[in-house]
N, C-alpha and C positions, 0 to 999 in steps of 0.2 A: 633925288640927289644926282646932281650929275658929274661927270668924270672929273671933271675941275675941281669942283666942290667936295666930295670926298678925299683926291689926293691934299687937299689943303687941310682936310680933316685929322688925315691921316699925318700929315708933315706939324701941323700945330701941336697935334696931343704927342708927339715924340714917342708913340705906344710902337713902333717900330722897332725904335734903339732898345726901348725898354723891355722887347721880347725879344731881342737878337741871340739869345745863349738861345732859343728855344726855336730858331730857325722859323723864324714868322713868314708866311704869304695870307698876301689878299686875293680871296676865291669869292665866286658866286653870280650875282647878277651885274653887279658894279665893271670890273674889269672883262667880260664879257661885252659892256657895250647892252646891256638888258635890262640898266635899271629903270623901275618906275617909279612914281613919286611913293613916299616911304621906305623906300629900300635902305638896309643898311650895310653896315659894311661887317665882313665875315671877315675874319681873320682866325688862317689855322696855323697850331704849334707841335713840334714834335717834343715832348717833354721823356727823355729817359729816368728824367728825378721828378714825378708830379705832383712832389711835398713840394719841392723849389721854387717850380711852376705858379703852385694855389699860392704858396708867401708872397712871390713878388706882385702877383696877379692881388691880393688880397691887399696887401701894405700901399699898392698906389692906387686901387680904383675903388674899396670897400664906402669911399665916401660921396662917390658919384652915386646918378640919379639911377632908380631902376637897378642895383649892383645887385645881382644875382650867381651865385657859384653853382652847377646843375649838375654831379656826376653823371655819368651813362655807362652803364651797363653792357659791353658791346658783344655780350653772350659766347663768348669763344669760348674756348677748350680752356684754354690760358687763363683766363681770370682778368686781359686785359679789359681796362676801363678809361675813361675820355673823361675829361673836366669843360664841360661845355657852362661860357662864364659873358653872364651879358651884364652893360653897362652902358648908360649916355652921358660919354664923355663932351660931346659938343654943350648940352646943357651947364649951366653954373653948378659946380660941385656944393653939395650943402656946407 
């Protein structure tokens, strides 16, 4: 995918606006300038409500291809935990 082609990705599926209370960037290989072919796009959220987060995240994409919800576990002291959440938006939603 190349840089063109994902920001258009990114600007068609509006998953931007649609994660904006949740403070969205695009990290990884893509914005780097490192992508290879198959590379996707990673998109991180800081969610302080991550019931809010999974709703909105679940209510717009649960019908897309590949929609997967992954909590992680990130071992701390705290009990903090990450919603790690894949979906192929570019494909035709079922």
């Amino acid at each position: 995918m190349t840089v063109g082609h994902y920001a258009s990705a990114v600007t068609s599926s509006a998953v931007m606006e649609l994660l904006k209370p949740f403070d969205p960037r695009i990290v990884g290989t893509l914005p780097l300038g490192l992508a290879v072919p198959g590379s996707d796009i990673d998109i991180v959220c800081h969610a302080s409500d991550p019931n809010a987060f999974a709703d909105i995240v679940w209510a717009h994409y649960q019908a897309c291809d590949d929609f997967r919800p992954l909590p992680v576990d990130l071992g701390n002291a705290a009990g903090d935990c990450a919603l790690c959440v894949r979906w192929l938006a570019v494909r035709t939603v079922r």
